[in-house]
C-alpha positions in Angstrom: 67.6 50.8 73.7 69.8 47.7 73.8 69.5 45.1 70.6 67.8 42.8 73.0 64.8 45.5 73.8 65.2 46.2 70.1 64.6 42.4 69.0 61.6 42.7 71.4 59.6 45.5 70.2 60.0 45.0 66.5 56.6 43.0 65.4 58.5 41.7 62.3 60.5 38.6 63.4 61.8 38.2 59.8 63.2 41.7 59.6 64.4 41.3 63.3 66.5 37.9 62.4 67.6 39.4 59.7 69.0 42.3 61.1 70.8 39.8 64.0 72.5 37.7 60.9 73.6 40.8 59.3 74.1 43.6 62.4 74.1 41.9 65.7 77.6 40.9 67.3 79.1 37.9 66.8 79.7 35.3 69.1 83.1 35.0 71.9 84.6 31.6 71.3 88.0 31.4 72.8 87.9 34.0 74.2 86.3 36.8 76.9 83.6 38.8 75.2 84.1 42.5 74.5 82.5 45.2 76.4 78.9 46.8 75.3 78.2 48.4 73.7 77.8 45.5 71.3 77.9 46.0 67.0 78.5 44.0 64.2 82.3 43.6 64.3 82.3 43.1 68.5 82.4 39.4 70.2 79.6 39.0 72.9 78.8 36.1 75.3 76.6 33.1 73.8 74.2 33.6 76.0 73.5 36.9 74.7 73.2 36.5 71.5 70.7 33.2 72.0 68.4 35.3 74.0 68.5 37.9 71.3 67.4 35.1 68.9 65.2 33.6 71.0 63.2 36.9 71.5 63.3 37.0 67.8 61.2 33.7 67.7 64.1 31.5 66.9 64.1 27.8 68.2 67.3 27.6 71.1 68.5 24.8 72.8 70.7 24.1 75.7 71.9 27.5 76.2 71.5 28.1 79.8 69.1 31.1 80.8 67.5 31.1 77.8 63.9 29.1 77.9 63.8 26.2 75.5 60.9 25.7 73.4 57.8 24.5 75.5 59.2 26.4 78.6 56.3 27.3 81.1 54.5 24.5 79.9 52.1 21.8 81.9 54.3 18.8 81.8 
């Protein structure tokens, strides 16, 4: 199960967004992101690690693919 399944299934979004600060990867600036698997000490894409974030109830903005807050909303 990938981190992003992970971040998913885990009912406590404290625990999960802790884990992400502490264990998830960090993110590619500069440069191309490393292959997966993905760990602490490995560079993925931004878009990545927002969605992992954002599944973990975190509040994400202007990170393309990754619904804002109020997505699917009645404007």
């Amino acid at each position: 199960m990938d981190t992003y399944a992970q971040a998913q299934a885990t009912t406590q979004a404290g625990t999960v967004r802790q884990a992400l600060a502490v264990e998830g990867p960090m993110i590619a600036v500069g440069k191309a992101p490393d292959p997966r698997p993905w760990h602490s000490l490995s560079h993925a894409a931004l878009a990545h690690v927002a969605a992992l974030y954002h599944a973990a109830g975190a509040k994400v903005l202007n990170v393309p693919g990754v619904p804002g807050p109020g997505a699917g909303a009645a404007p």
